[in-house]
N, C-alpha and C positions, 0 to 999 in steps of 0.2 A: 342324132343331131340336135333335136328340141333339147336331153342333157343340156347337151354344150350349152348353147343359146341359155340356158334357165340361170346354168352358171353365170356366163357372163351375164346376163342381168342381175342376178343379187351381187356383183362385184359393183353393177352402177349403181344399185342403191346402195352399199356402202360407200362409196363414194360421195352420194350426197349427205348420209347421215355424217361420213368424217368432215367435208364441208360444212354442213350447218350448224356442228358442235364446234368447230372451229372460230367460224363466224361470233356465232353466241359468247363463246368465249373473251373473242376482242372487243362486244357492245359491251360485255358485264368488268372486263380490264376498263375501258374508258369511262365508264361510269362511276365506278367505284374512282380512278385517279382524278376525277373533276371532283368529286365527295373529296377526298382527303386535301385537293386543291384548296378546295373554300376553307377548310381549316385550321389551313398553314399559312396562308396567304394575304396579303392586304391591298387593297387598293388595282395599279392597273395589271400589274402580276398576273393576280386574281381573274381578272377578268379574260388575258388573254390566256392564260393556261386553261380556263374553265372552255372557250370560246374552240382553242384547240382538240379539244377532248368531245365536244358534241359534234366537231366537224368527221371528228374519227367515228364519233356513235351514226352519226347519218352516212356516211361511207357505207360502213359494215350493214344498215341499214338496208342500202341500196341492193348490195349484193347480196342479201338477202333474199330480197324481192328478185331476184335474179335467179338464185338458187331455185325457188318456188315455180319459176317459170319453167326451170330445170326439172325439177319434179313431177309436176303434171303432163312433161313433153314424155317422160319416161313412164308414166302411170297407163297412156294411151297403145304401149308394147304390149304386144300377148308375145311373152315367147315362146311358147309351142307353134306359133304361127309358120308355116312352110308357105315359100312360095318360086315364085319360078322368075318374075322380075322383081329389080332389088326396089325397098319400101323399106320405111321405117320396121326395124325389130330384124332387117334383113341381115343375116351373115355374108359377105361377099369376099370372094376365093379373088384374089388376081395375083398378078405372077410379082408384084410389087408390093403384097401383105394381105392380110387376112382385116378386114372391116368388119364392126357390130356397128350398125346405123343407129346409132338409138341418142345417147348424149355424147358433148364431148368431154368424156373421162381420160383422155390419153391410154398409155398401155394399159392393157389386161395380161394378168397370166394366167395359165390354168392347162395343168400336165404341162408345164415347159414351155409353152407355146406362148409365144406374145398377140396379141389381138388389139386391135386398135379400135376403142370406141369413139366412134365419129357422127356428127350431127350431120343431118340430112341437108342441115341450113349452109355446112360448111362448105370449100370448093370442093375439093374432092366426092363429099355425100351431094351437091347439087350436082356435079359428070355423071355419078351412077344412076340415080334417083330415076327409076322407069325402063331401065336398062336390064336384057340380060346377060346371057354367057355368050361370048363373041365378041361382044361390044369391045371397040378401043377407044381412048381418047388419050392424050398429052395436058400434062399437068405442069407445070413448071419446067419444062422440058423434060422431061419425067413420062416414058410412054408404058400405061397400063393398059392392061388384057385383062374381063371380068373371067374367069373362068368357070366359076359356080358360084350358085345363088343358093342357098337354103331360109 
C-alpha cells in the first residue's frame, strides 16, 4: 500500500512542478509582451498595454504564492505513513471513489485506476477528516460509505 501512496505522491509533485513551470511561463510571456510594448508603442497605447501586461504579471504572481502554499501543505505528507483514521497523506476507499488527501490535484492514474487527490480543506476531505471505516455522510446528495483507510 505505502507503493501506491509514494506513487500518488510523486504524481502531486509533478503536478505542482507542471503548474509552477506553467505559471513561470505566463510571468516571463507578460513581461517580455510589456518589453516589446514599450518599443512599439507611443503615448496612451503604451501605457495601457504595458498597465495590462503587469496586471497579468501580478495575477500569475498571486497564484504563485498559492502554488507555494500548495507545496508546503504537500511537503508535510509522509507517504509511507499508514493509518487507521483518514488525515492528511490518507488513502480513503469509499464506495463513491478512491481519495489521496493530500492536494487538490484532481484525477490520478496509476495501473488504470483513477484516484482522486483531494484537500483536506475541501468538502468532501473536511466529512472525512477524523473519520474511519463505517463512517457515512451525504455530500451533495451524494451518500458515501469510508470503507478503508490506509
Amino acid at each position: 500500500m505505502s507503493k501506491l501512496k509514494e506513487r500518488l505522491y510523486l504524481l502531486c509533485v509533478g503536478y505542482i512542478i507542471n503548474r509552477e513551470s506553467e505559471i513561470k511561463h505566463a510571468i516571463s510571456d507578460a513581461q517580455e509582451a510589456a518589453n516589446n510594448d514599450s518599443r512599439s508603442s507611443a503615448g496612451d497605447k503604451f501605457e495601457t498595454g504595458r498597465e495590462i501586461m503587469q496586471q497579468e504579471v501580478e495575477l500569475n504572481l498571486n497564484r504563485l504564492a498559492e502554488l507555494n502554499k500548495l507545496k508546503q501543505t504537500l511537503e508535510r505528507i509522509i507517504p509511507a505513513q499508514m493509518s487507521i483514521t483518514v488525515q492528511p497523506g490518507s488513502l480513503v476507499y469509499t464506495n463513491n471513489g478512491i481519495y489521496y488527501i493530500t492536494i487538490s490535484a484532481g484525477q490520478l492514474k496509476v495501473d488504470g485506476k483513477t484516484y482522486y487527490a483531494i484537500s483536506a480543506a475541501s468538502p468532501i476531505g473536511e466529512k472525512m477528516i477524523g473519520q474511519n471505516p463505517g463512517y457515512q455522510f451525504v455530500l451533495n446528495g451524494k451518500k458515501y460509505i469510508i470503507e478503508s483507510v490506509a
